[in-house]
MARVOKE-197869 format. One record per residue (C-alpha): x, y negated, z negated; residue in one letter. Coordinates in steps of 0.5 Angstrom, whole numbers, plus 500, padded with zeros to 3 digits. Example, Ala and Ser with C-alpha at 12.3 -4.5 7.8 and 13.67 -1.06 7.14 Angstrom:
! MARVOKE-197869
525509484a527502486s
***
This chain:
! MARVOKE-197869
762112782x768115779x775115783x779120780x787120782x785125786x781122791x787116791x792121792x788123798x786116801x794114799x798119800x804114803x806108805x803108812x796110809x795104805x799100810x793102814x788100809x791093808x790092817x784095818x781091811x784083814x783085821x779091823x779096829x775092834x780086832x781081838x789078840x790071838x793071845x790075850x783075846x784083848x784089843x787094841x793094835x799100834x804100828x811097830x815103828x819103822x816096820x810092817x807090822x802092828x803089836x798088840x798093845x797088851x800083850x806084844x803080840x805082832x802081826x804083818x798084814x802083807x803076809x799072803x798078798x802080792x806085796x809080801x817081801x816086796x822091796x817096791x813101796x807099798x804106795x807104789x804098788x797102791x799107784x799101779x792097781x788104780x792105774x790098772x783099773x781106772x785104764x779102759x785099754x789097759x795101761x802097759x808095764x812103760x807108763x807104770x815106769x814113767x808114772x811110779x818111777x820103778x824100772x821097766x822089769x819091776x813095772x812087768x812084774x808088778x803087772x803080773x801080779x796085779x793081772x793075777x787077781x783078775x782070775x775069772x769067777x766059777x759062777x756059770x752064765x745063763x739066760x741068753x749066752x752069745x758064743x764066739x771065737x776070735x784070733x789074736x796075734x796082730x797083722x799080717x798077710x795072708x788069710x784072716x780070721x779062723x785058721x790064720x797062721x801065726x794067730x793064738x785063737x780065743x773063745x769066748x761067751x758072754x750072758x746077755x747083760x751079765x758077765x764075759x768069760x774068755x779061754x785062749x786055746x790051742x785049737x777050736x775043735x768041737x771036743x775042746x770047746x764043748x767040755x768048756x761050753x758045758x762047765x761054764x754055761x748052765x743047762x737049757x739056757x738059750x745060745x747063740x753062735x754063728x755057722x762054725x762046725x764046732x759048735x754044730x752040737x750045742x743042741x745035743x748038751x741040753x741048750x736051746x741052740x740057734x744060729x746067725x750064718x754069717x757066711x751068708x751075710x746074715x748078723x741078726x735074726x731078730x733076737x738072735x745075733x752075737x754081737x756082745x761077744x763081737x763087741x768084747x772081742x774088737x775093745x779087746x783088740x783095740x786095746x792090745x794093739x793100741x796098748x801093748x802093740x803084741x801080746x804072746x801067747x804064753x802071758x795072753x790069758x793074763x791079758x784076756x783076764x784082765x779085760x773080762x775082769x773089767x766088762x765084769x764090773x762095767x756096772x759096778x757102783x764100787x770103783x774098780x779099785x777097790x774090787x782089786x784091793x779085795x781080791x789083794x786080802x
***
């Protein structure tokens, strides 16, 4: 299902529309009074904040998100979550400055926050899990690939027609990426990695472990191949040096959460928006 700029210009047209929106998702119409157990609200004039109207008792519906004790309009904020979920490369903190009309600094902090509800969920991968590793950290010469200098490595997994996950990492030695392989994947799931000597043990954790040798030219062995993971990894590139040009390494998981969050809900029937206004209550 699309949701256009129209329809967010519809449904969110000011500060009290989505004021509203935030009320009605946390408590609902038919929310009864802590104190008098009655119900029926109305908006405090001139506030953020909702009063009972029996009893007066007042509720802020902003405590506890992103937007508590912002000085940004509420709308503005609503603006910068579409624009974050509708951008398939990402949009960056300058074009949420033209578009809203914030500074560049409030922009970046916006973002921030916004990234912050793209965390990752616990679910465990299963079924067939394609293992990878990448390097971010734009071109330059000398050697490319695993071991090039200057770069920030990523690993990754993906299920096969399921979700992505993605940790950046200090290094990708075999006791790093194992206790990770482990947590995230369930037991005897079938997985596949190219010839890198850290993944060499994935047998021994209770997968069925097979291998593509990429150094051989090999990519696919009928249906063994890691492709997805390949495919997750150049979108992600793409879209950083395209988008964002650099990324460092200390705000680079934000970004990498940001792009799996999106692979996670390419399927999704409800618009991406308004998975994020969720994750904001």
């Amino acid at each position: 299902m699309k949701y256009t700029i129209k329809d967010f210009n519809r449904d969110f047209p000011n500060d009290d529309a989505c004021l509203d929106y935030v009320f009605d998702k946390n408590y609902g119409k038919d929310f009864e009074c802590p104190e008098c157990h009655k119900t029926g609200f109305y908006r405090v004039k001139e506030r953020k904040c909702y009063a009972c109207a029996w009893c007066g008792y007042q509720i802020h519906p902003l405590a506890h998100t992103i937007f508590h004790k912002s000085s940004t309009s509420l709308q503005t904020w609503f603006h910068a979550i579409f624009l974050m979920s509708t951008s398939k490369n990402g949009v960056s903190a300058k074009e949420i400055e033209r578009q809203t009309g914030v500074t560049y600094k409030t922009a970046w902090r916006m973002q921030r926050q916004i990234r912050m509800l793209m965390k990752p969920g616990s679910d465990p991968l299963k079924g067939t899990v394609e293992i990878d590793d990448t390097y971010i950290g734009g071109k330059r010469p000398g050697k490319r690939g695993r071991g090039a200098a200057g770069k920030t490595p990523v690993f990754g997994m993906v299920e096969r027609e399921g979700a992505v996950k993605a940790q950046v990492m200090d290094d990708l030695k075999k006791r790093r990426v194992e206790p990770i392989i482990v947590e995230n994947i369930e037991k005897n799931s079938q997985v596949f990695t190219d010839e890198f000597q850290s993944y060499k043990g994935i047998r021994k954790l209770d997968f069925d472990h097979d291998v593509v040798k990429h150094g051989i030219k090999q990519y696919v062995k009928g249906n063994v191949h890691t492709n997805t993971i390949e495919g997750f990894w150049s979108q992600l590139k793409r879209s950083i040096h395209g988008t964002y040009h650099s990324v460092s390494p200390q705000h680079l998981q934000l970004y990498v959460d940001e792009f799996a969050y999106r692979y996670n809900h390419r399927k999704s029937e409800i618009p991406l928006f308004f998975h994020l206004m969720d994750r904001v209550m």
